[in-house]
matplotlib code that plots the C-alpha trace (Angstrom):
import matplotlib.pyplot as plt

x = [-0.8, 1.1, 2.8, 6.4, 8.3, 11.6, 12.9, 14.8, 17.4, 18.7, 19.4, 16.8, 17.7, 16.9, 15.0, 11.6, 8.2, 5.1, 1.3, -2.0, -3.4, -6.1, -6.9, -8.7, -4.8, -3.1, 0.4, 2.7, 5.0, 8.9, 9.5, 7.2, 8.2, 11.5, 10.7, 9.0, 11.7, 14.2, 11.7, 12.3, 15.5, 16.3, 13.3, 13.6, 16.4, 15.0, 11.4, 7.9, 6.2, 2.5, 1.4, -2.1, -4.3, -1.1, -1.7, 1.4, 3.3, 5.6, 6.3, 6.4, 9.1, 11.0, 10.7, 12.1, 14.9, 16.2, 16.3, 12.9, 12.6, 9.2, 6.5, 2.8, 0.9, -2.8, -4.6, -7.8, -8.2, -7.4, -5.9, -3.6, -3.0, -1.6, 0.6, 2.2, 2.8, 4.4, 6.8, 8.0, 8.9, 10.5, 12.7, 13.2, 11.7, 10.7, 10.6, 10.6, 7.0, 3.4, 0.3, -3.1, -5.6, -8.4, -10.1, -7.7, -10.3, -10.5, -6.9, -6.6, -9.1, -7.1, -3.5, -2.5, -2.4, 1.6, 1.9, 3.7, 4.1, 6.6, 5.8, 2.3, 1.6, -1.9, -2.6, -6.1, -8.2, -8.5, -12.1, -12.5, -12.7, -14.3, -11.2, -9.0, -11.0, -12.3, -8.6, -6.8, -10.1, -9.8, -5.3, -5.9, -8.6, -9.0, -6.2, -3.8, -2.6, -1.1, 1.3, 4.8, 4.9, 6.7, 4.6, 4.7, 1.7, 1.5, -1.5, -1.1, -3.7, -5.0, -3.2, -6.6, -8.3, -7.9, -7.4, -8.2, -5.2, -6.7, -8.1, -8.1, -4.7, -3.4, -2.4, -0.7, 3.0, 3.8, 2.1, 4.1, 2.8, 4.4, 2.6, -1.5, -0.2, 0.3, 1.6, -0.1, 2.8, 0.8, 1.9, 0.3, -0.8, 0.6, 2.7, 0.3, -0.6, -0.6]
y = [17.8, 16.2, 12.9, 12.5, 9.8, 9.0, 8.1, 4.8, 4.5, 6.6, 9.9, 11.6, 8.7, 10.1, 13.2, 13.6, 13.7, 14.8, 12.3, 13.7, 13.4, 11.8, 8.1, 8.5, 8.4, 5.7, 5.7, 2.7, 2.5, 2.6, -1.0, -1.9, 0.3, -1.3, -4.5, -3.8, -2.0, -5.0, -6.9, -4.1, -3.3, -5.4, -3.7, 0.7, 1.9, 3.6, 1.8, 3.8, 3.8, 4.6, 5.1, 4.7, 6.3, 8.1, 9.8, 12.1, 10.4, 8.5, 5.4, 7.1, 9.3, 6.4, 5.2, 8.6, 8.4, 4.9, 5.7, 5.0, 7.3, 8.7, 8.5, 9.1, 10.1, 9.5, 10.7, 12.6, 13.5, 17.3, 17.2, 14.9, 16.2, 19.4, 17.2, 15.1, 18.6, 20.0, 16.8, 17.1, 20.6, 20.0, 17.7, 20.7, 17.5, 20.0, 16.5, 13.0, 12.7, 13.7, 14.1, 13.5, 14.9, 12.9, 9.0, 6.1, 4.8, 8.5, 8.3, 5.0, 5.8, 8.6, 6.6, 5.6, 2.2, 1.2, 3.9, 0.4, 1.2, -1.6, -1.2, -0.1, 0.5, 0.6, 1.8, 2.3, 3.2, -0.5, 0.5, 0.8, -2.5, -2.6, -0.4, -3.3, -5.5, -2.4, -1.1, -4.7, -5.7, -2.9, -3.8, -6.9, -6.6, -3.0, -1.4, -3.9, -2.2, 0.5, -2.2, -3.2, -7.0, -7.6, -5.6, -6.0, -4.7, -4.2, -4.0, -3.2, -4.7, -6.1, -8.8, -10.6, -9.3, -11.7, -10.9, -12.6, -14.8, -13.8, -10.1, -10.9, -11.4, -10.7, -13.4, -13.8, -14.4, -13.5, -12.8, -11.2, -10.7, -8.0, -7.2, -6.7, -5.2, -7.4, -7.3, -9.1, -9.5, -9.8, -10.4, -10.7, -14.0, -13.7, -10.6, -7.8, -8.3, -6.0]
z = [22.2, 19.3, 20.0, 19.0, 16.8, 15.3, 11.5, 12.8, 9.7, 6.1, 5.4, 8.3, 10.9, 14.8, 13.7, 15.2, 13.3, 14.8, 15.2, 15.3, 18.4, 19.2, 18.8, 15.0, 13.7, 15.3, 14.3, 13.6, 16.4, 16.0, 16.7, 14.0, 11.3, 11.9, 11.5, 8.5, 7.0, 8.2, 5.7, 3.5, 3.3, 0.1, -2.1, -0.6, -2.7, -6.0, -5.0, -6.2, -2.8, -2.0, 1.6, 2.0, 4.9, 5.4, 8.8, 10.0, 7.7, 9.4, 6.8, 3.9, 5.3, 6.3, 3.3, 1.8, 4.4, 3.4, -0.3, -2.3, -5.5, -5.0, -2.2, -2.7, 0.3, 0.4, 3.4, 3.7, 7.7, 7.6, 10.8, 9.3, 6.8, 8.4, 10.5, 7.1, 5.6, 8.6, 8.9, 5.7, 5.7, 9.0, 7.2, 4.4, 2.2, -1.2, -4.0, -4.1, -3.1, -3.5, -1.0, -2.2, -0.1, -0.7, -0.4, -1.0, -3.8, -5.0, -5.6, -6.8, -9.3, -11.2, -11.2, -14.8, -15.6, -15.5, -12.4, -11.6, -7.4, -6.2, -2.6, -1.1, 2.3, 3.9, 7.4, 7.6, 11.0, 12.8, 13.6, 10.1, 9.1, 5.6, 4.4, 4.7, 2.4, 0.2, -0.5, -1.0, -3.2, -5.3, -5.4, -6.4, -9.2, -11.1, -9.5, -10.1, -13.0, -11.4, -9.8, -10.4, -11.4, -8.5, -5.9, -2.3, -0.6, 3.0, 5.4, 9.1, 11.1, 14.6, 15.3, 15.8, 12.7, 10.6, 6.9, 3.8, 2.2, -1.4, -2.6, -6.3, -7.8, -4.8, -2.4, 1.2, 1.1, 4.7, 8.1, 11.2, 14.3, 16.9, 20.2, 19.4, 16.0, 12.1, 8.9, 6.4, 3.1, -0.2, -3.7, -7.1, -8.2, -11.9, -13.5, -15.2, -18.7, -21.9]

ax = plt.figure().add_subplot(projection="3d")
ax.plot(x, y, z, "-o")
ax.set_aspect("equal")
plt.show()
């Protein structure tokens, strides 16, 4: 049985979007993708978004809904994948994003340097804890090119998992803490060069 959600705000706000079911996609619940898109709100409009361990979905639509310019969905899971697909032609969603069936470091691997993503998002399984420092290693050091200067990368997390305040050039700007759930804020250290 697939569990249901809603698109809190924008242009699809109160229509439903389907979850995997099962506990290998755990998806962020509605009170936290609101208070991260309160954080947000400021940066969405015309913003180059990348969800990372995408799952049904469920951010990057939100993201879509409140106004970003492009979404890039990277999510491997096939049984997620199916689900992602089906909620965004649910929403009769045709452009304004792209899914990437594959590894995040698969994908990260074949953006263009300059890609320049202002806002990443990365969700990864919370029993999968080498992801978290893998993926934001790889951000802050030989993917970091592919960032905008003024990047704001996201990782949800365990509230007691701790993360790193450094990966690289990227450094923690802001840590908030909602039920057993986190959101770790990070920023690059200096702009990108050349």
């Amino acid at each position: 049985m697939l569990l249901a959600m809603r698109i809190i705000a924008g242009s699809y706000r109160s229509r439903t979007l389907q979850a995997p079911p099962g506990m290998a996609t755990r998806p962020t619940s509605d009170r936290l993708r609101e208070t991260l898109f309160n954080v947000l709100a400021p940066r969405i409009e015309g913003a180059r978004f990348l969800d990372l361990y995408s799952g049904s979905g469920a951010v990057g639509i939100e993201a879509m809904s409140r106004g970003a310019e492009q979404v890039d969905f990277v999510e491997r899971s096939e049984p997620a994948l199916l689900v992602l697909r089906k909620n965004l032609a649910q929403l009769g969603l045709t452009a304004g994003f792209r899914v990437h069936p594959t590894s995040v470091s698969s994908a990260l691997k074949k953006y263009k340097p300059g890609t320049a993503f202002d806002i990443v998002f990365l969700d990864p399984p919370y029993d999968a804890v080498q992801e978290y420092a893998a993926t934001l290693s790889f951000l802050g050091s030989a993917a970091s090119s592919v960032l905008a200067d003024d990047v704001l990368v996201i990782a949800e997390h365990r509230k007691k998992q701790a993360l790193e305040d450094r990966y690289g050039q990227l450094r923690r700007t802001r840590l908030l803490q909602q039920g057993d759930a986190a959101l770790s804020f990070y920023a690059l250290s200096q702009p990108n060069v050349g």
